[in-house]
C-alpha positions in Angstrom: 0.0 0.0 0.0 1.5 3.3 -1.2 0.3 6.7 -1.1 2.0 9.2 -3.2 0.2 11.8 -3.8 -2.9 13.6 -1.8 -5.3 16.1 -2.7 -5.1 19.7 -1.1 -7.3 22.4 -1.0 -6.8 26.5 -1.3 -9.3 27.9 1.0 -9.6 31.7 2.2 -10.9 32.0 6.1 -10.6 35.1 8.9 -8.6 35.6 11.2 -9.4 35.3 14.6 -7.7 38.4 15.3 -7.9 40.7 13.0 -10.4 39.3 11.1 -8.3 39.7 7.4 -8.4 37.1 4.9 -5.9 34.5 5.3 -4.9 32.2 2.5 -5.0 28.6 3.6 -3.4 25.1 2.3 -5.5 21.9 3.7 -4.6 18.3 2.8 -6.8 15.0 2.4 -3.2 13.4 4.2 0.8 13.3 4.3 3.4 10.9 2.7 6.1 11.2 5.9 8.1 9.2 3.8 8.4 11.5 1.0 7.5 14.8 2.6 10.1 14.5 5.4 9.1 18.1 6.2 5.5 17.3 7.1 6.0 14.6 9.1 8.3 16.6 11.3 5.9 19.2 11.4 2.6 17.2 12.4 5.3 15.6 15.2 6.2 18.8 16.6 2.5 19.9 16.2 3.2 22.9 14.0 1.7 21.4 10.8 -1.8 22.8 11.4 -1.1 26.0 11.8 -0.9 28.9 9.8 0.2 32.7 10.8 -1.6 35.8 9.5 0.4 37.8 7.4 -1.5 40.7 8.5 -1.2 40.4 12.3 1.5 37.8 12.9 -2.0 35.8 15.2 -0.5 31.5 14.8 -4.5 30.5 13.6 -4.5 26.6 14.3 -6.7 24.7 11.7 -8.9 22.0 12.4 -9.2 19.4 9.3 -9.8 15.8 9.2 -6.5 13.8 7.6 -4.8 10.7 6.8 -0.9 10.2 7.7 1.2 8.1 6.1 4.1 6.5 6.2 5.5 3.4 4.8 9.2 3.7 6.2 7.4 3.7 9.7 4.9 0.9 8.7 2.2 4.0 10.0 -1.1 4.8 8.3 -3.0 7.1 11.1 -6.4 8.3 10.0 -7.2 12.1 11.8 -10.9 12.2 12.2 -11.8 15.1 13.9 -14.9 15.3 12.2 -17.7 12.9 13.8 -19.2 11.8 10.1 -15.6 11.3 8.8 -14.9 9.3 12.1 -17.7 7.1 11.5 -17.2 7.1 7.6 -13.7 5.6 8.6 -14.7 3.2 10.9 -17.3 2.0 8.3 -14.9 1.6 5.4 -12.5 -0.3 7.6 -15.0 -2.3 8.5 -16.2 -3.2 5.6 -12.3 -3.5 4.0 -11.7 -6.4 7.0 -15.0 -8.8 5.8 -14.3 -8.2 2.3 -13.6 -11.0 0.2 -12.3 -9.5 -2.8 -8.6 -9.4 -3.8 -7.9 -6.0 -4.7 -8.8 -5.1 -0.8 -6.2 -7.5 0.2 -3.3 -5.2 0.3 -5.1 -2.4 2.5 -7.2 -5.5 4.6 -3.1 -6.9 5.3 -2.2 -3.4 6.5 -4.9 -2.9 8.6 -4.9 -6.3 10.3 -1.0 -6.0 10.6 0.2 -2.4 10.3 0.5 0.2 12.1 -3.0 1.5 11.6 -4.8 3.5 13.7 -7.5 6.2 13.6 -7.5 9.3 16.2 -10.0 12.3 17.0 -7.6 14.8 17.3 -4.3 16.8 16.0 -2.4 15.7 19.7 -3.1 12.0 19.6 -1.9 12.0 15.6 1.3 13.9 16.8 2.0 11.4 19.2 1.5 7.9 17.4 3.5 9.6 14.5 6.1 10.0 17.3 5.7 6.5 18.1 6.0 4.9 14.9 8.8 7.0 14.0 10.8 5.3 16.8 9.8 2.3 15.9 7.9 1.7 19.2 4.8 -0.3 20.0 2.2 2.2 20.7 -0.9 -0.7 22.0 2.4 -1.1 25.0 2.3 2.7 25.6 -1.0 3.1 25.9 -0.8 0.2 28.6 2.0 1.9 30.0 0.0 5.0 30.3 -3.6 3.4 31.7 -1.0 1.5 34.6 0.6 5.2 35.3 -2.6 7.1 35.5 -3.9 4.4 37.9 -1.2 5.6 40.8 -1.6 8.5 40.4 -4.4 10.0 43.2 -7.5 10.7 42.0 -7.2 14.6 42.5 -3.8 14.7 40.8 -4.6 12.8 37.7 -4.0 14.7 34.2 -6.9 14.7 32.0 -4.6 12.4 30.1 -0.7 11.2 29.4 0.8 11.8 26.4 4.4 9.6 25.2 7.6 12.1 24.9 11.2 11.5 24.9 11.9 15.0 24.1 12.1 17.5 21.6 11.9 16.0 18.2 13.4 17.7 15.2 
């Protein structure tokens, strides 16, 4: 399973700030295998956001998107969006029952990739992370649920995310 090239779109939206028009890049998903740039972006958590040329204001932009990356063995599906979340979920579905052949390389990857699908721009950031080190996120997650579990009741974080430090 290979994907080379996405779809992006040109979109004008307001600032928060200022309110001037802001010209605006989305994409359907990332190669991080052949946009090395990207990837590093959507790890840092920069990739989503865009600064008005007018007032300088970092505007962050909430879009649905797929990541991928064969290199890491990673396809991470973004669905922020609660139709595309269940749009996904459906597809996938439907991809693992399938009986016919041309599914087979996407129903392999699923069963035995690195595929996941999040609900937000953090959790994509951080599996990315993951995958890029070549680390087993199901362990971390595991690792995370024992650790929260310690913790007292009245100091828990609303949730743990996986860091090692800066990434670049």
């Amino acid at each position: 399973v290979v994907f080379n090239m996405f779809n992006y779109h040109v979109d004008r939206i307001n600032c928060p700030n200022c309110n001037s028009k802001i010209k605006v890049k989305t994409y359907d998903g990332v190669n991080g295998k052949l946009d090395k740039n990207a990837k590093n972006k959507i790890i840092r958590g920069d990739f989503f956001e865009v600064e008005c040329p007018h007032c300088h204001n970092i505007v962050h932009l909430d879009y649905d998107l797929t990541y991928f990356d064969e290199t890491d063995n990673a396809c991470i599906v973004c669905a922020i969006n609660d139709d595309y979340y269940i749009d996904t979920i459906s597809q996938i579905k439907e991809i693992k029952e399938s009986e016919d052949a041309t599914d087979l390389p996407l129903k392999t990857f699923i069963d035995y990739g690195n595929f996941r699908v999040v609900r937000n721009h953090v959790d994509l950031a951080e599996k990315a992370f993951i995958f890029s080190r070549g680390y087993d996120d199901r362990i971390l997650e595991i690792l995370k649920k024992i650790h929260l579990e310690v913790i007292k009741e009245d100091e828990r974080p609303e949730k743990l995310l996986f860091n090692v430090g800066e990434y670049s």
